[in-house]
C-alpha positions as CSV (number, residue, x, y, z in Angstrom):
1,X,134.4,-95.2,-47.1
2,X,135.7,-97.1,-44.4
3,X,138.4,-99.5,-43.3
4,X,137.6,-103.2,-43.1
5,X,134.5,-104.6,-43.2
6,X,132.2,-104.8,-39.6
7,X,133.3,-108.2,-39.2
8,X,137.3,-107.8,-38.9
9,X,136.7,-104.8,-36.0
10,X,134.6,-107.0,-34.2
11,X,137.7,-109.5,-33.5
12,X,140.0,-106.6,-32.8
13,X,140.5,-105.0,-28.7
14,X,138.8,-101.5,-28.4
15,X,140.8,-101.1,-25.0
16,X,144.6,-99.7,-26.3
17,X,145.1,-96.5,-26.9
18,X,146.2,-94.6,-30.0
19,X,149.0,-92.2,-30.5
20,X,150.0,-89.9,-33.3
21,X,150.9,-90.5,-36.9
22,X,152.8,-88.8,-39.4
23,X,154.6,-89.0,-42.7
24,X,158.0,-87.5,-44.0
25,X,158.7,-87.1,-47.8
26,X,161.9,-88.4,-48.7
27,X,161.7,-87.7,-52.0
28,X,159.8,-86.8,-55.2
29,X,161.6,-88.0,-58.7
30,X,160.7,-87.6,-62.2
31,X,159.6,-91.0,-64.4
32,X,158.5,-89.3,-67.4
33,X,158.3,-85.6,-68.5
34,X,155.6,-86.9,-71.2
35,X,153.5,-89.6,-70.0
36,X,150.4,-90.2,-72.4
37,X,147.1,-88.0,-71.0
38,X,143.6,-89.1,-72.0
39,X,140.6,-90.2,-69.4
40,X,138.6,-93.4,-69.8
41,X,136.6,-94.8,-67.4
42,X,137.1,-91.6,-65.0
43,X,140.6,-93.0,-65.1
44,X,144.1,-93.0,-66.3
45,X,145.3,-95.9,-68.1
46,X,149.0,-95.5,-66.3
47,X,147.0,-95.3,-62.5
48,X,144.4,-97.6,-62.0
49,X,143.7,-98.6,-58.4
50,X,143.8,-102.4,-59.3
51,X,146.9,-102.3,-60.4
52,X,148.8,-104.4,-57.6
53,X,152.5,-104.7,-60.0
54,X,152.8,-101.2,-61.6
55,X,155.6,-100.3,-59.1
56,X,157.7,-103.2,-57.5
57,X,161.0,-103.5,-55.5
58,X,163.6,-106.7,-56.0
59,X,166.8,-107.1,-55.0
60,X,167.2,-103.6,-53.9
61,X,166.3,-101.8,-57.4
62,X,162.5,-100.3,-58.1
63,X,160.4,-101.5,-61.4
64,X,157.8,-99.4,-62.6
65,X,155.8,-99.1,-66.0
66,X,153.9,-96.8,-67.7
67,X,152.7,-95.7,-71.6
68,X,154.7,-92.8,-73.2
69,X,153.2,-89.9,-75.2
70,X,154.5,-91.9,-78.1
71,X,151.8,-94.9,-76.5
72,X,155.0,-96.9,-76.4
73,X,155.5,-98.8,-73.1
74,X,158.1,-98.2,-71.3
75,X,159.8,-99.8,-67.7
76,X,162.1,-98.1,-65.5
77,X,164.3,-99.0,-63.0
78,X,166.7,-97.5,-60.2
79,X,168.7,-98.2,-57.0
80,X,166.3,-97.2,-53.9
81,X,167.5,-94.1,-53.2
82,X,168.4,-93.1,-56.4
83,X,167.1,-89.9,-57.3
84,X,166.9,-90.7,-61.3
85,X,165.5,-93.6,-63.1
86,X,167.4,-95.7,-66.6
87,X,164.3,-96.2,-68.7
88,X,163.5,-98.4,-71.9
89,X,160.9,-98.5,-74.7
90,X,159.2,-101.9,-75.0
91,X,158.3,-102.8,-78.4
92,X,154.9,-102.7,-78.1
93,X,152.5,-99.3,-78.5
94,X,148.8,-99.2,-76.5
95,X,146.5,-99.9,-79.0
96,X,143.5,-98.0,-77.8
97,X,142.5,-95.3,-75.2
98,X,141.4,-97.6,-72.7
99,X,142.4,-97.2,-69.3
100,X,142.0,-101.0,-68.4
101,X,144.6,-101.7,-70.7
102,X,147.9,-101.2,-68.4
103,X,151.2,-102.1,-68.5
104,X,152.7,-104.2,-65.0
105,X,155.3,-105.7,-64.1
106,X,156.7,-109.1,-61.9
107,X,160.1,-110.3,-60.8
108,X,160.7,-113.7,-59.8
109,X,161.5,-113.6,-56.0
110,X,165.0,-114.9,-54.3
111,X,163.5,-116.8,-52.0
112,X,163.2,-120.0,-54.3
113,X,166.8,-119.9,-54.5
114,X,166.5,-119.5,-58.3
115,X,168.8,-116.1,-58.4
116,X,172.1,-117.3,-56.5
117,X,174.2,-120.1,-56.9
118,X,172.8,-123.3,-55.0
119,X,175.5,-125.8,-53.2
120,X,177.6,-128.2,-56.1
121,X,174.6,-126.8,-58.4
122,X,174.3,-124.6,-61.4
123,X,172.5,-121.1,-61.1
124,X,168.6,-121.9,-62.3
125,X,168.4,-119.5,-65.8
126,X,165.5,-117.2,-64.2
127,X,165.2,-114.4,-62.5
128,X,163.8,-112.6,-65.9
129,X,161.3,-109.4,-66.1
130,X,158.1,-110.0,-66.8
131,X,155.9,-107.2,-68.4
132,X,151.9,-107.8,-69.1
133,X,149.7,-105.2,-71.0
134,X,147.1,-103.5,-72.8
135,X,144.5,-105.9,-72.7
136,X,140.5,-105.5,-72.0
137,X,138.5,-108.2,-72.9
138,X,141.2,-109.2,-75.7
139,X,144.9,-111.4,-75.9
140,X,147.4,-110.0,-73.8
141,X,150.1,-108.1,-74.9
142,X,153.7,-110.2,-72.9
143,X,157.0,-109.7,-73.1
144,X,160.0,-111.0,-71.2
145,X,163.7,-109.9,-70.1
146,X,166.7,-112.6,-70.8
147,X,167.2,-114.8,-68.1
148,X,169.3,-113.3,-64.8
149,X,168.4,-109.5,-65.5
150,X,167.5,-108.9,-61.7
151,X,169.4,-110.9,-60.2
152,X,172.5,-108.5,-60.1
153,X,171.0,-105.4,-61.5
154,X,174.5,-103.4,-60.9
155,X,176.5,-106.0,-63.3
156,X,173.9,-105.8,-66.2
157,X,173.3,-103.7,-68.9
158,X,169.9,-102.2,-68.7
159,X,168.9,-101.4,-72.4
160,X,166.3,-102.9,-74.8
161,X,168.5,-105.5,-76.3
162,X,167.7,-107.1,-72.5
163,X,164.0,-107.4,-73.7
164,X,162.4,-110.2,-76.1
165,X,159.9,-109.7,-78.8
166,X,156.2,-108.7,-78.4
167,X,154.0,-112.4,-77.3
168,X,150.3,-112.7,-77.1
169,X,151.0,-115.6,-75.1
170,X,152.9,-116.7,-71.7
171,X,155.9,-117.5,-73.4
172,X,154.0,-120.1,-75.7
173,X,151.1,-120.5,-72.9
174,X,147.9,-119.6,-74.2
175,X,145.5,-117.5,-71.9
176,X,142.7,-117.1,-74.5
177,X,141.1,-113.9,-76.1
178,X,139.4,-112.5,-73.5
179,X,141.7,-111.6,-70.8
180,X,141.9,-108.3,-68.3
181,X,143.4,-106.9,-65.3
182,X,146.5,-108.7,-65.5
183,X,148.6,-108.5,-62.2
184,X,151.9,-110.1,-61.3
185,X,151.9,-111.6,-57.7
186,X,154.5,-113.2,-55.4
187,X,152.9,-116.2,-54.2
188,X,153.9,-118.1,-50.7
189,X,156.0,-121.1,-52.6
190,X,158.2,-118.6,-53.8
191,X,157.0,-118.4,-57.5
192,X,155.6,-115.9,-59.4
193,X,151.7,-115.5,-59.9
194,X,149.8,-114.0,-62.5
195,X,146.1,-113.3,-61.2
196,X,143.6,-112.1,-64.3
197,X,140.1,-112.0,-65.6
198,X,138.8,-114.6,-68.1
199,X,135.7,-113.5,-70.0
200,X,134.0,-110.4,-69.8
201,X,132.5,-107.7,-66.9
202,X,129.4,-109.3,-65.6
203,X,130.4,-112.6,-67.1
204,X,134.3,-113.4,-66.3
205,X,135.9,-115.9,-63.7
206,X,139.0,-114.8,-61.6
207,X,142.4,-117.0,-62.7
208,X,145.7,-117.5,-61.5
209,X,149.1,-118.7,-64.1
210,X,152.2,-119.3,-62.0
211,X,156.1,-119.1,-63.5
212,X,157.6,-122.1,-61.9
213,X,161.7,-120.6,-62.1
214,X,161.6,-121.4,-66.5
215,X,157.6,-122.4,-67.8
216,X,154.2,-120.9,-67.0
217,X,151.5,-122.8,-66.6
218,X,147.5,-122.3,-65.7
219,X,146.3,-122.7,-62.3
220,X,143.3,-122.2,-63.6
221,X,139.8,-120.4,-62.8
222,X,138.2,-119.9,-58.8
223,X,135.6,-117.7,-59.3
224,X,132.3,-118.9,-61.0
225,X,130.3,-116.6,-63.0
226,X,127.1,-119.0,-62.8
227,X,124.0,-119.5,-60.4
228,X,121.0,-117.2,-59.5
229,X,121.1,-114.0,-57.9
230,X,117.8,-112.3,-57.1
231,X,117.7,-108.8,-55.6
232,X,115.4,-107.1,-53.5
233,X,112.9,-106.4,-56.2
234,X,112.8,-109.6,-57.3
235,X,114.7,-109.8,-60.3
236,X,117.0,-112.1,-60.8
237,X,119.9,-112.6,-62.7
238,X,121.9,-116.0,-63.9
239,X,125.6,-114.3,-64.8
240,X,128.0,-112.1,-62.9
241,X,132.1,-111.6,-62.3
242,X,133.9,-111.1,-59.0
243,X,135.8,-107.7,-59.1
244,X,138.6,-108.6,-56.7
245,X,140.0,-106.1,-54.2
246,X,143.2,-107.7,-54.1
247,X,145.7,-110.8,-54.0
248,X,148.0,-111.0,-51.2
249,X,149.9,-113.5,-49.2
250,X,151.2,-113.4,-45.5
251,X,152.3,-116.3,-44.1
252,X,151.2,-118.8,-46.5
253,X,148.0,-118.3,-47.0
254,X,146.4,-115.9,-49.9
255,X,144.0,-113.7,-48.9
256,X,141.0,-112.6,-51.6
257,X,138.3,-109.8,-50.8
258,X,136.0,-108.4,-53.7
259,X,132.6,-107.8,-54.7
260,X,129.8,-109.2,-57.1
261,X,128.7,-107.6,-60.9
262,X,125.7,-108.9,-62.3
263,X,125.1,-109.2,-66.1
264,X,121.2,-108.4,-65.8
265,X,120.7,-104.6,-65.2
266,X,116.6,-105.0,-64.6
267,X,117.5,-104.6,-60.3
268,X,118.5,-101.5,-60.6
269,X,116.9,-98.4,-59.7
270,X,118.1,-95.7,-62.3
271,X,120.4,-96.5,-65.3
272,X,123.2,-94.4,-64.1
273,X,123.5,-97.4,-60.9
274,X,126.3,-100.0,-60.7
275,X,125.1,-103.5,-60.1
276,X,127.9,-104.5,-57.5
277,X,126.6,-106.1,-54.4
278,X,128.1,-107.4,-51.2
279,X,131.8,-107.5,-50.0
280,X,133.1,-111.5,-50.0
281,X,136.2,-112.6,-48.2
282,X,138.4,-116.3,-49.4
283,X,141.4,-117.4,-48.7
284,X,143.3,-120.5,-49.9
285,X,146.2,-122.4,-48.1
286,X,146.9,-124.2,-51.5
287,X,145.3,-121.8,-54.3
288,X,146.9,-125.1,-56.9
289,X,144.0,-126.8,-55.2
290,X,141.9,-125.1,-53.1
291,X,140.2,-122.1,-52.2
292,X,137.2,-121.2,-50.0
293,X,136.6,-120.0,-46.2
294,X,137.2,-124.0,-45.3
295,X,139.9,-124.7,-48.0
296,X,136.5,-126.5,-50.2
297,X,138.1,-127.5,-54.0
298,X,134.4,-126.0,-55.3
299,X,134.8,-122.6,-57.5
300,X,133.9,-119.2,-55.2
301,X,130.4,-118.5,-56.4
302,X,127.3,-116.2,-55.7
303,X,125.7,-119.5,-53.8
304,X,129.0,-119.8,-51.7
305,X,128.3,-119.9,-48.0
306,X,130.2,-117.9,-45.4
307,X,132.2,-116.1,-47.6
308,X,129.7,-112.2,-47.4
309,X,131.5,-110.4,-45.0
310,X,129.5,-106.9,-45.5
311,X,126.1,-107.7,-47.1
312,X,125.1,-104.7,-49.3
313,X,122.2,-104.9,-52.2
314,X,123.0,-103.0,-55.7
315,X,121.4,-99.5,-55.9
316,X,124.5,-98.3,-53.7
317,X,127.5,-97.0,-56.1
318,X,129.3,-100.2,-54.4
319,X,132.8,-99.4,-56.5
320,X,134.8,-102.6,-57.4
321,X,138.5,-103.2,-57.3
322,X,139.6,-100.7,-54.3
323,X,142.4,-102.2,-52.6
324,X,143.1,-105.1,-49.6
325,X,145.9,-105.6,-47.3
326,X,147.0,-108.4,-44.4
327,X,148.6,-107.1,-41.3
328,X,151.4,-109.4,-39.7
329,X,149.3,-111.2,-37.6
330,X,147.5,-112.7,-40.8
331,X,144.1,-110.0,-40.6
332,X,143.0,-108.8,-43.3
333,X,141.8,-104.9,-44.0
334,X,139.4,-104.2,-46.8
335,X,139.0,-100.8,-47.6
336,X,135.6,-100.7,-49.5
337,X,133.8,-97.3,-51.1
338,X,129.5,-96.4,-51.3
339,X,126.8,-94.4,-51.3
340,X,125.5,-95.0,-47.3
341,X,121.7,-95.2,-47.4
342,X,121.3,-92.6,-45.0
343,X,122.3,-90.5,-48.0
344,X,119.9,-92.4,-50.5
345,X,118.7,-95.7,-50.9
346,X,119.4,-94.5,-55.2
347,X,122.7,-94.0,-57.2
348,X,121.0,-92.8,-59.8
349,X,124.6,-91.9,-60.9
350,X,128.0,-93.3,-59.3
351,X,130.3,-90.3,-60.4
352,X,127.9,-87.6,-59.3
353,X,126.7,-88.8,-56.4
354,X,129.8,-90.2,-54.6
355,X,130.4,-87.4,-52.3
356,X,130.5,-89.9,-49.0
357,X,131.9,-89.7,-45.5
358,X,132.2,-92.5,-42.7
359,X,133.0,-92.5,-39.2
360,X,135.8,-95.1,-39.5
361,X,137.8,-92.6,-42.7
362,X,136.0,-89.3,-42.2
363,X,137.3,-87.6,-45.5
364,X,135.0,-87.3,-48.6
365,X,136.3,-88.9,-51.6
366,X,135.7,-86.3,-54.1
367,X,136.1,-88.3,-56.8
368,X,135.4,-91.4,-58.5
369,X,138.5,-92.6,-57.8
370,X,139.5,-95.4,-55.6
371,X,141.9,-95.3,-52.6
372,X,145.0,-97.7,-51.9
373,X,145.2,-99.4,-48.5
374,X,148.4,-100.9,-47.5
375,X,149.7,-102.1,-43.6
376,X,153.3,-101.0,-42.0
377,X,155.3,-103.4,-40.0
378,X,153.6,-101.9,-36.9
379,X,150.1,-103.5,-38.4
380,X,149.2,-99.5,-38.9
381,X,146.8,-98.9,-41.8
382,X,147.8,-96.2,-44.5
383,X,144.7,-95.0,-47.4
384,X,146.3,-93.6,-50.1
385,X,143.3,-91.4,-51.4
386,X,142.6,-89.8,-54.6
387,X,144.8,-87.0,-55.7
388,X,147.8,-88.3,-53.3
389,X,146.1,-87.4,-50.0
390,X,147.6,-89.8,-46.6
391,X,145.4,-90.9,-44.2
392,X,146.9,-93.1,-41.1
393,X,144.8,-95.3,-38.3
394,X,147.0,-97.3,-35.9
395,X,146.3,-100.3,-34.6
396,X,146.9,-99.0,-31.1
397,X,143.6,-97.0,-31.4
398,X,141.7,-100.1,-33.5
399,X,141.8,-98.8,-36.5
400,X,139.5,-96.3,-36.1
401,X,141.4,-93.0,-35.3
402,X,141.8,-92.0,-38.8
403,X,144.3,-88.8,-39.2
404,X,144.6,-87.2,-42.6
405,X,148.9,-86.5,-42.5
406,X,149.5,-85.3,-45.9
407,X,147.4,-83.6,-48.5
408,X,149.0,-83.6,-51.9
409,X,146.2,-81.1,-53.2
410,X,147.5,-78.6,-50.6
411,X,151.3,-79.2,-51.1
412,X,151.0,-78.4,-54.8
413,X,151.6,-81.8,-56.5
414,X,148.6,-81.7,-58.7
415,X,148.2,-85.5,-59.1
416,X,145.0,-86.9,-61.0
417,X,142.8,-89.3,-59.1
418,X,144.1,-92.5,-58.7
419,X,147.5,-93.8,-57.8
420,X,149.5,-96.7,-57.7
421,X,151.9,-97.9,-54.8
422,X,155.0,-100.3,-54.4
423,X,153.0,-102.9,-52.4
424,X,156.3,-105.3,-52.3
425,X,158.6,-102.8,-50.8
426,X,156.1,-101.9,-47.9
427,X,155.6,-106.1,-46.8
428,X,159.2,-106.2,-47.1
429,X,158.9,-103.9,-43.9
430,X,160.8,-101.0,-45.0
431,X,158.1,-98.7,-44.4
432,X,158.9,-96.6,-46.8
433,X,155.6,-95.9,-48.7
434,X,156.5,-95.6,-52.8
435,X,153.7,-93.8,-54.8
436,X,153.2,-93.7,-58.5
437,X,150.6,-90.1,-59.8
438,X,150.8,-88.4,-62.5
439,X,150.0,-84.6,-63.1
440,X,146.7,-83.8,-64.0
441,X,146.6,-82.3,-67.5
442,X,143.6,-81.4,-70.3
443,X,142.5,-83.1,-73.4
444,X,145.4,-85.1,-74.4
445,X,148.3,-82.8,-72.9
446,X,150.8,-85.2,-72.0
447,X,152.0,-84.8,-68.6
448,X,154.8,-86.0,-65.9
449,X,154.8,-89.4,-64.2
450,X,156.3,-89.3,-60.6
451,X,157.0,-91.3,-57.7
452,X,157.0,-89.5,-54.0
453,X,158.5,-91.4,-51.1
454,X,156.7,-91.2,-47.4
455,X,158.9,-92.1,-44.3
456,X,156.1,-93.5,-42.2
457,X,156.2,-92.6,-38.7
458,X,153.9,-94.2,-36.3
């Protein structure tokens, strides 16, 4: 595992020195004493590390969602610092145990000036919840708040009669059939982003839908799923998807990091082998009409130039969708996950053979499980591992001097795997890290949703 490909420590000083790290818990509070328990995928469908909107702050109040043991969905909200959370059943219940299929949720931000009243103007009718769900491959599942329900959270009622009836469109604004990993982003004009999967894995093009203050629309596609890909035993293959590690903006721009799944399986070495390959960086100052490394209006694809940041051929357990960040000087941190080849130049299976270490994070995974990556206002990089585990390196020491600071398999939380972190909260520069796990469980024993609450100190 390590943090940021080869190509953003090369840009980076070596000659500061580091100093220490640590974390505080502010607090640990219940979500749900009976949050739905089965394991697809070696995940949970609540926890996925993908998930960029499961857990958002706006206008000083928390958002999360989450299935119930009933498969209902359900959203919560609180005050920050509020150690209880007012939940609601959605009308909708998951319709199969596939962890893919999760629940998230977006807020249109202030900054448009859409939530207050504007000079010799009427307020704008916004400011709605927006929930997105249980889709793999299949319609999404959408449903919306009334207009205004975040905009003063105190002076409205928070109770299902808030929330509008079950859509398999964006408020009449049809995606198509074959949509996944739906994730609500908060783009640089101020308006809120939908970023999502059309078509299917080794097949599918990454797409953006943007909520302009009343009306979606489609951005449309930047990824390309065609063009020729031939690996290092000559087999080629015509059709892929880009797995993206993330959608973030900071200051303007929208930075994209992910990696490459091919369709044709023939490359690899042993069935039990992934086909990812390589780790690509885009950005867009315009993502309406452009993206690339040069702002080009041409579709990211496999014959792209400039754009592989850390070249690696299939065969390695490369795992897709781990997590990005963008410091406050406008770098961007990739935290990517493999098999080395000093360990094997064959995954002949990525779950068993994923017990790695690197210099840059020297803690083994020990799991299948991917690992959150998010930067303080300091430009300090936190990993949230598997099972709740804190790992700090600070930019004083390059981002290298990775110190594990809090263990949750020690401290007795008993999370599963994955977990899912309030992304908006920590580039508002709070520095309060919000963290979404759920207790491990057997079978289909429902068990408890929490959120913990680091103080970051560094």
């Amino acid at each position: 595992m390590r943090l940021s490909p080869r190509w953003i420590m090369e840009v980076l000083s070596c000659s500061l020195v580091a100093y220490a790290a640590s974390v505080t818990v502010q607090s640990n509070t219940l979500l749900d004493s009976s949050w739905i328990y089965f394991v697809s995928y070696d995940g949970l469908v609540n926890l996925n590390s993908f998930e960029i909107s499961g857990i958002i702050t706006h206008n000083g109040y928390q958002y999360a969602t989450w299935y119930t043991s009933s498969r209902y969905a359900m959203i919560g909200r609180r005050q920050l610092g509020a150690n209880s959370w007012s939940t609601i059943q959605l009308p909708h219940q998951l319709s199969t145990n596939d962890s893919h299929d999760v629940v998230v949720v977006g807020v249109l931000p202030k900054m448009v000036g859409a939530c207050a009243l504007r000079r010799k103007r009427k307020p704008l009718k916004n400011c709605r919840v927006h929930i997105a769900m249980d889709c793999h491959s299949t319609k999404m599942c959408y449903i919306m708040s009334v207009a205004n329900l975040a905009t003063n959270p105190g002076s409205m009622s928070w109770t299902a009669s808030q929330f509008g009836s079950l859509q398999t469109t964006l408020n009449g604004v049809n995606l198509g059939s074959s949509i996944t990993y739906p994730q609500f982003v908060l783009a640089a004009n101020g308006r809120l982003q939908l970023s999502y999967r059309v078509g299917i894995s080794g097949n599918g093009q990454a797409s953006i839908a943007e909520y302009n203050e009343s009306t979606w629309s489609i951005l449309g596609q930047w990824s390309s799923p065609t063009g020729t890909y031939t690996s290092t035993n000559d087999v080629a293959s015509t059709a892929r998807n880009l797995y993206i590690h993330g959608f973030t903006y900071k200051s303007g721009r929208l930075h994209s990091s992910g990696t490459w799944r091919e369709q044709n399986t023939g490359f690899l070495c042993s069935s039990g082998g992934l086909t990812n390959h390589d780790t690509i960086y885009v950005y867009s100052d315009d993502i309406s009409t452009t993206v690339g490394t040069t702002g080009t209006s041409s579709l990211v694809g496999i014959a792209s130039t400039g754009i592989i940041v850390y070249p690696l051929d299939p065969n390695h357990g490369l795992m897709n969708q781990e997590s990005q960040d963008v410091d406050t000087t406008g770098l961007p941190h990739v935290m990517i996950s493999y098999v080395p080849g000093r360990f094997g130049q064959c995954v002949s299976n990525y779950v068993t053979d994923r017990l790695w270490t690197k210099s840059e994070l020297p803690y083994a995974l020990n799991s299948v499980g991917c690992t959150q990556l998010v930067m303080d206002s300091r430009d300090n990089a936190w990993a949230v591992l598997p099972f709740v585990r804190v790992a700090v390196a600070t930019k004083a020491g390059g981002w290298k001097d990775w110190n594990l600071v809090y263990d949750g398999t020690t401290t007795g939380l008993s999370g599963f795997g994955e977990v899912v972190v309030d992304r908006i909260r920590m580039q508002a520069g709070q520095d309060v890290l919000s963290v979404m796990y759920q207790k491990s469980s057997s079978g289909s024993t429902p068990s408890e949703l929490r959120v913990v609450e680091f103080l970051l100190n560094a």
